[in-house]
TORTOR-630084 format. One record per residue (C-alpha): residue number from 1; residue in one letter; x, y, z. Coordinates in Angstrom, 2 decimals. Layout:
REM TORTOR-630084
num	residu	u	v	w
NUM	a	X	Y	Z
...
END
This chain:
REM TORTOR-630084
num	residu	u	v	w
1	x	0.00	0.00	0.00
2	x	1.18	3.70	-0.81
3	x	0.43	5.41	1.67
4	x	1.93	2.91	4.69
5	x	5.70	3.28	3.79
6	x	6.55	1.24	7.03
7	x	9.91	-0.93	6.51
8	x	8.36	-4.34	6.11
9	x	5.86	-2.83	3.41
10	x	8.08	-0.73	1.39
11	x	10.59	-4.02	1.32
12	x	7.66	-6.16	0.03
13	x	6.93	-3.34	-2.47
14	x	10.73	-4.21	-3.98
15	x	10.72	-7.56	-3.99
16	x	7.43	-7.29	-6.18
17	x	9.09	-5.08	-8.63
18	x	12.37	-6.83	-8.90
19	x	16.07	-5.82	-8.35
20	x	16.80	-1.99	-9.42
21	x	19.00	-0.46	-11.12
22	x	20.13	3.04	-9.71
23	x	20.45	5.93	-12.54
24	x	22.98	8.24	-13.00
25	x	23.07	11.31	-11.43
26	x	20.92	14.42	-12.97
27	x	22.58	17.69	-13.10
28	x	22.48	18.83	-9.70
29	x	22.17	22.49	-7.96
30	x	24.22	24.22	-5.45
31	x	23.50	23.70	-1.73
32	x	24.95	25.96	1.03
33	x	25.19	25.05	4.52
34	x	24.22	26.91	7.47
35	x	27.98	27.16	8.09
36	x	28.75	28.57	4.33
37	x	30.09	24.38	3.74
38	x	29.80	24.94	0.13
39	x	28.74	21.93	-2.64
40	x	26.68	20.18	0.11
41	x	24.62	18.68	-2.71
42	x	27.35	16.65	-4.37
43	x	27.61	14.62	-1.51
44	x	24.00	13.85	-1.57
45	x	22.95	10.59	-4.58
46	x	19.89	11.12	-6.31
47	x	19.76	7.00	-5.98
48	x	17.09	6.60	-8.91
49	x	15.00	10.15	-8.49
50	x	14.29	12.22	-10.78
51	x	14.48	15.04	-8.32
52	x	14.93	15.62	-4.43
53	x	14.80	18.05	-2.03
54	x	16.09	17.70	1.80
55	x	16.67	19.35	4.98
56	x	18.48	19.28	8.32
57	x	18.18	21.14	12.08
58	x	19.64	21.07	15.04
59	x	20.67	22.86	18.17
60	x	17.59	25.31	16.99
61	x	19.74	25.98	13.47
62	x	19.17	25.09	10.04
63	x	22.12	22.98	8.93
64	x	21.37	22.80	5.54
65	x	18.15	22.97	2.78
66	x	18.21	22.39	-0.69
67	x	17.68	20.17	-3.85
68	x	19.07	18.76	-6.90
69	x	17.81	16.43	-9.83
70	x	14.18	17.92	-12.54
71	x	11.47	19.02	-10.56
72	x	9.25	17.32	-13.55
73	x	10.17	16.26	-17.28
74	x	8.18	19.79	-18.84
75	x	9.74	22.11	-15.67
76	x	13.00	22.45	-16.39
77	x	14.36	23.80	-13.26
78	x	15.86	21.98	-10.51
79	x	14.11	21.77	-7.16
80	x	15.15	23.32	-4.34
81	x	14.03	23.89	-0.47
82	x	11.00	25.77	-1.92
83	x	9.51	23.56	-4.13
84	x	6.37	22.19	-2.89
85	x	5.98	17.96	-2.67
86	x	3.11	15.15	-1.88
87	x	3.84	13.96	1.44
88	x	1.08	11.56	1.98
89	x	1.24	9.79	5.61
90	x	3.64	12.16	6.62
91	x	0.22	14.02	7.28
92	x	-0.29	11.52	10.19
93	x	2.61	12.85	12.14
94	x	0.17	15.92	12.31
95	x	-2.87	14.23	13.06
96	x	-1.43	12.64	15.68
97	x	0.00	16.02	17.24
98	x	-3.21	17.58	16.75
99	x	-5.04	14.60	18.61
100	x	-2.49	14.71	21.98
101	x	-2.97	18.54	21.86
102	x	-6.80	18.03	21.96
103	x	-6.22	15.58	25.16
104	x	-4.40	18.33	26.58
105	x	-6.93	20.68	26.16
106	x	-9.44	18.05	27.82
107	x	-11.61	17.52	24.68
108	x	-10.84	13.68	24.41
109	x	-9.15	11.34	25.64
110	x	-6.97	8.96	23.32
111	x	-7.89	5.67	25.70
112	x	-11.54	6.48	24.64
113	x	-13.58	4.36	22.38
114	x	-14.17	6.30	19.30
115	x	-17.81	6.04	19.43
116	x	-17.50	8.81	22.25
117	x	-17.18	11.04	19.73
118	x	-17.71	9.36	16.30
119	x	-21.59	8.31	15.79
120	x	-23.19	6.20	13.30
121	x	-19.51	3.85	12.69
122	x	-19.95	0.22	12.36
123	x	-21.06	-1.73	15.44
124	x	-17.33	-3.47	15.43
125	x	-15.43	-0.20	15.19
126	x	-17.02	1.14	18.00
127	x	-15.19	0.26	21.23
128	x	-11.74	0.79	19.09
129	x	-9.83	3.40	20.83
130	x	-8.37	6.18	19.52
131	x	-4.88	4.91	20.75
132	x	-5.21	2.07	18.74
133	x	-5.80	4.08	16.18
134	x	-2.82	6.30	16.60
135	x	-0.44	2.98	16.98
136	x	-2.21	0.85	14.10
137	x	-2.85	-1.60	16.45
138	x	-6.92	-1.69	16.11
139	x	-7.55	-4.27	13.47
140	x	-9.25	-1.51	11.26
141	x	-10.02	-2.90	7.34
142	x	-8.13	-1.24	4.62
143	x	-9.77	1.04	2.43
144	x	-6.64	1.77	0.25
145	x	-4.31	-0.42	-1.23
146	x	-2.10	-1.31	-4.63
147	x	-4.94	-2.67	-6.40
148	x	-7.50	0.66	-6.03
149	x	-4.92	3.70	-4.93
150	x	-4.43	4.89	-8.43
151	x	-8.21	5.28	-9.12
152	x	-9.02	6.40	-5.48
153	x	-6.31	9.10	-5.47
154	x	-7.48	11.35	-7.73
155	x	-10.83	11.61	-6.21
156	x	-11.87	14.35	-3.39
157	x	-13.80	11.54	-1.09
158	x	-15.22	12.88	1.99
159	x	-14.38	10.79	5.70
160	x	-17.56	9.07	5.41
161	x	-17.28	8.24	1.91
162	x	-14.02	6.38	2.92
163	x	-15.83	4.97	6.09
164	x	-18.75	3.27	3.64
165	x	-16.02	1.79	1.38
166	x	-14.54	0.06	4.64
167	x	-18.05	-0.70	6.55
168	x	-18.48	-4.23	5.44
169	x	-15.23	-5.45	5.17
170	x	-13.78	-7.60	8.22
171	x	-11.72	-6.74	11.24
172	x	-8.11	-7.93	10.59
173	x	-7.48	-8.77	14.06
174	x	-8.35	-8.63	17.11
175	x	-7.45	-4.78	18.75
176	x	-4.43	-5.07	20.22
177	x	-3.31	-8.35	19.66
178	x	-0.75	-7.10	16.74
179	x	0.67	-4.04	14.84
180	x	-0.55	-3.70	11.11
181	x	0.17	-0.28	9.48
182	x	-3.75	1.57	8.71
183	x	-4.99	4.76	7.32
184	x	-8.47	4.47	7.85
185	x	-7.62	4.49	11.63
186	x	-6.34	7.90	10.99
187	x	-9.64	8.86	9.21
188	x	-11.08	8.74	12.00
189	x	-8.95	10.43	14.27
190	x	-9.55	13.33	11.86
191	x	-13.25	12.75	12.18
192	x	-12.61	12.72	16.11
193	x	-10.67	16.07	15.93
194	x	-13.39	17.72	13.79
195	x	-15.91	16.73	16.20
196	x	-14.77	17.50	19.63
197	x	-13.04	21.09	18.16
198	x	-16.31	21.71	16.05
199	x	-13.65	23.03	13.69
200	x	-12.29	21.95	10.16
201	x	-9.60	19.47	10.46
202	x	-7.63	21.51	7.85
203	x	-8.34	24.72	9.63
204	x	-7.22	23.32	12.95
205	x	-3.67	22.30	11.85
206	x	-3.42	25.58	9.96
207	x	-4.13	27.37	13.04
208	x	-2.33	25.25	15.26
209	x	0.40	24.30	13.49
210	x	1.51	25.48	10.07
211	x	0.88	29.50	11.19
212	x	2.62	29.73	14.17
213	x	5.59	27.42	12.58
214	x	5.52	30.14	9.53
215	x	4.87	26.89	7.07
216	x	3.70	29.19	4.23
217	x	3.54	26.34	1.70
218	x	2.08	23.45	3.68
219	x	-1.41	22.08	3.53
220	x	-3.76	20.14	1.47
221	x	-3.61	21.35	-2.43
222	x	-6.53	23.04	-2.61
223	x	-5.02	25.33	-0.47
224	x	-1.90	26.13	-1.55
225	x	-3.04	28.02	-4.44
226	x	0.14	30.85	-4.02
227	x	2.76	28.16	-4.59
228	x	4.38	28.62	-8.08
229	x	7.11	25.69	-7.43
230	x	5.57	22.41	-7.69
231	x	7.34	19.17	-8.01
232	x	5.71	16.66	-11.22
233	x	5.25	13.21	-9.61
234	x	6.42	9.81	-11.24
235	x	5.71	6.29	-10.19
236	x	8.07	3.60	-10.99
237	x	6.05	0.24	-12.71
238	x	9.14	-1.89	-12.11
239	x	10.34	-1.15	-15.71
240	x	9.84	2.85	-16.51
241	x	8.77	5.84	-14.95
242	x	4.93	6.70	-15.68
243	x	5.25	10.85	-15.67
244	x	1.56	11.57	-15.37
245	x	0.58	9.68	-12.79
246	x	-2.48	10.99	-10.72
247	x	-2.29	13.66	-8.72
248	x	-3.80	13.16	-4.85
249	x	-7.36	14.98	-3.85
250	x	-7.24	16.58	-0.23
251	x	-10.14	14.02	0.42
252	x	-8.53	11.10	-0.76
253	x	-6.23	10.51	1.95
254	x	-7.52	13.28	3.80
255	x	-5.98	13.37	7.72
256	x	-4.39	10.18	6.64
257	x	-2.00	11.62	3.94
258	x	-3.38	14.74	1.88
259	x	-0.68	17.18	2.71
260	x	1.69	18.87	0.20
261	x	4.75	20.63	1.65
262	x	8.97	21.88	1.24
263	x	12.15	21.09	3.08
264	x	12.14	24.48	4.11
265	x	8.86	24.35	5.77
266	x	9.81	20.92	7.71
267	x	12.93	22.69	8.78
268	x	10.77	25.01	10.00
269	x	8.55	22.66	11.66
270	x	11.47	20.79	13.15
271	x	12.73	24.40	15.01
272	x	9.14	24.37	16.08
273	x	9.67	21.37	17.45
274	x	12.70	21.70	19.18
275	x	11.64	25.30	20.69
276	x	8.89	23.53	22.19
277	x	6.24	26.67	21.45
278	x	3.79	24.97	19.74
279	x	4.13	21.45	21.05
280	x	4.49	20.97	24.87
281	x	7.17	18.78	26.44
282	x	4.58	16.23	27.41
283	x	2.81	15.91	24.29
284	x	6.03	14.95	22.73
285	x	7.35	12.68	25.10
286	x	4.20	10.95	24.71
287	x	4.01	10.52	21.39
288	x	7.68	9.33	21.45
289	x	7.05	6.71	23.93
290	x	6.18	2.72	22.59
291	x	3.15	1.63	22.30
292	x	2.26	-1.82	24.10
293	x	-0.12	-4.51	22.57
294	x	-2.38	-6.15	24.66
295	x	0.14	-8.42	25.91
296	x	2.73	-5.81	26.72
297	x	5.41	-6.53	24.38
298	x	5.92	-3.52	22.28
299	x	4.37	-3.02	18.94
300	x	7.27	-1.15	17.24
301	x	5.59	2.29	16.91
302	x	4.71	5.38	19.14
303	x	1.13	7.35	18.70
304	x	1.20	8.61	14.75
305	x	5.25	8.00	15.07
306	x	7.63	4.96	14.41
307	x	9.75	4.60	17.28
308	x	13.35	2.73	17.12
309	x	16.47	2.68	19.38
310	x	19.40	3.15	17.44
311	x	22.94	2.63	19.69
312	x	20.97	3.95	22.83
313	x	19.11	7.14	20.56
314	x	15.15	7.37	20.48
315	x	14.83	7.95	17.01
316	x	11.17	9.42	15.81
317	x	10.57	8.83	12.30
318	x	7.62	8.28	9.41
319	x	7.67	8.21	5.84
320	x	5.37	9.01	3.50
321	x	4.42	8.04	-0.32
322	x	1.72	9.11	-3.19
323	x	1.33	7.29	-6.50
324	x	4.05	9.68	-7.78
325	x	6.22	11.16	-4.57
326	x	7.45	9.71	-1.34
327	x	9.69	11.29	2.07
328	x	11.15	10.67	4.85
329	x	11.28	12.67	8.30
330	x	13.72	11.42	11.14
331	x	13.80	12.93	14.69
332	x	16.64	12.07	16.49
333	x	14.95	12.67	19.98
334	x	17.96	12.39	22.32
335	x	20.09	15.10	20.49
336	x	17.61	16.73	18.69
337	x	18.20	16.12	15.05
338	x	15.65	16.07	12.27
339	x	16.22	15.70	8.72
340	x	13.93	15.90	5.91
341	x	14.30	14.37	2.30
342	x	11.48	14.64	-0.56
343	x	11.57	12.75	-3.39
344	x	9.53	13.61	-6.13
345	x	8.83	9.83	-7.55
346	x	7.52	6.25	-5.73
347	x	8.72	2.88	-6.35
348	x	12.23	3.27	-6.63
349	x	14.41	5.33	-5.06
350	x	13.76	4.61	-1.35
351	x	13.65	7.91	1.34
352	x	14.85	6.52	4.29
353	x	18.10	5.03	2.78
354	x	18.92	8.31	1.46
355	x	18.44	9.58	5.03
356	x	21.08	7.80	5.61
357	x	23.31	8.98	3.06
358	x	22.51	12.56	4.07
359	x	23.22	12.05	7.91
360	x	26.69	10.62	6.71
361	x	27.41	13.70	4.34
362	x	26.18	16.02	7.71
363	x	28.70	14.10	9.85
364	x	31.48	14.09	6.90
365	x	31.19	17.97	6.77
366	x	31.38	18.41	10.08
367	x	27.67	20.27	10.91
368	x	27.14	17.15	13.22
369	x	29.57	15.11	15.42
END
């Protein structure tokens, strides 16, 4: 499924398509560090992309934002911090903040069923909690997967369209009893937050979020009508790139993964983070902290975050993919470092490895120890 980019899922996705081949490098564009370390971008592969754009903070400082590669086959210009990308379920990251804040407010509570504030759901879904939910550990059916996302992604469903596609199908599991990466879970957290803040779940992360954080160019893309840089997506069939592959609807992924946004805006984000001004201390710790199944053994994520423990680091991380773009965005909790890196394709060059590559070049330059 697109939209899940989880490890096990997006290594599934390659051994479907085969062994690939990785592409020589596009002409790339000049990068500056925040310390002036000049060529930063030459250090960085485009590993298969047709384009990329990336990002880096820490100690409340940029380290370095820019891009390299086509932002589309007709552009012909090179993207850089500013050019606006799909993120898909990188939008849960949000959700999930914008759920803990409403907790803190004491308009839910994530340990609640969701027909406390969700009516008229299935009669299965009801006693699901929201934390299950935000951990993918309910059991919810799938609404979107490889064989429909092309044809649903296009389309500007409403939440309870997407709840009536998923109303009849089967529980996967029993809630609790395992971790199995969902976006209609998410759904309905957005339904939740809409509810209980009588608000606009777009509205409320504008608001909330993307304003104070001075993320100009983030939001669904109905809204992001000012932005004149836009990436063109492509989606990798195994074989070839397919240029014109369909654009995502706000509704079709909707609190799930409709957002659209630039390096320079989750570099933006991350200081927000790391200042602590929008989210509090406890709503991050939270949502950094492992989620338990039902028989206490952990189920590998946080609430709306993966969580791992890399050589005795919390690192928070979650990826994100369209039919034509995928990300990655890595917290390293314990220092803080986040890094960002947009890819304007889906299928085969693979985010989180190239997170890798660009923590290496920050170390190799010397803008992290």
């Amino acid at each position: 499924m697109i939209l899940a980019h989880s490890p096990d899922r997006r290594c599934s996705r390659r051994r479907f398509i085969g062994a690939l081949a990785i592409t020589p490098l596009l002409g790339s564009r000049m990068s500056l560090a925040a310390d002036g370390a000049p060529d930063f971008a030459s250090r960085l592969s485009l590993a298969g992309t047709p384009g990329m754009a990336w990002g880096a903070v820490s100690g409340g400082r940029v380290l370095t934002a820019g891009g390299k590669g086509t932002a589309g086959v007709a552009d012909g210009f090179a993207p850089d911090a500013d050019t606006v990308f799909e993120v898909g379920s990188l939008t849960k990251t949000f959700t999930a903040s914008l759920i803990f804040q409403l907790e803190e407010e004491g308009k839910l509570r994530i340990d609640a069923p969701v027909d406390t504030y969700v009516k008229h759901l299935p009669d299965r879904w009801r006693n699901l909690t929201l934390s299950q939910f935000l951990s993918h550990t309910s059991g919810l059916p799938e609404y979107l997967d490889q064989t429909n996302f092309r044809r649903l992604m296009p389309l500007d469903l409403t939440p309870r369209d997407i709840v009536a596609m998923a109303a009849n199908l089967p529980l996967r599991f029993g809630a609790g009893v395992r971790h199995e990466y969902n976006n209609l879970g998410f759904i309905l957290l957005g339904m939740t937050a809409e509810a209980v803040s009588g608000k606009p779940y777009w509205d409320e992360l504008q608001r909330r979020f993307f304003t104070p954080a001075g993320m100009a160019s983030t939001g669904p893309r109905n809204r992001l009508s000012h932005a004149t840089r836009y990436a063109s997506g492509h989606f990798w069939d195994g074989n070839r790139y397919d240029d014109d592959p369909p654009r995502s609807a706000p509704g079709s992924t909707w609190s799930a993964g409709g957002l659209l946004s630039t390096a320079a805006d989750m570099n933006r984000w991350s200081l927000a983070l790391d200042s602590g001004r929008i989210l509090s201390m406890d709503v991050r710790r939270r949502m950094w902290t492992q989620a338990r199944l039902a028989n206490g053994a952990p189920a590998g994520w946080g609430y709306g975050w993966q969580i791992e423990t890399i050589e005795g680091r919390t690192i928070a991380s979650h990826g994100g993919g369209t039919a034509g773009f995928s990300c990655w965005y890595r917290r390293d909790v314990s220092r803080p470092l986040s890094t960002i890196v947009l890819t304007n394709q889906n299928g085969r060059a693979d985010p989180k490895t190239m997170t890798d590559a660009l923590l290496k070049a920050l170390a190799t330059t010397r803008l992290v120890k």
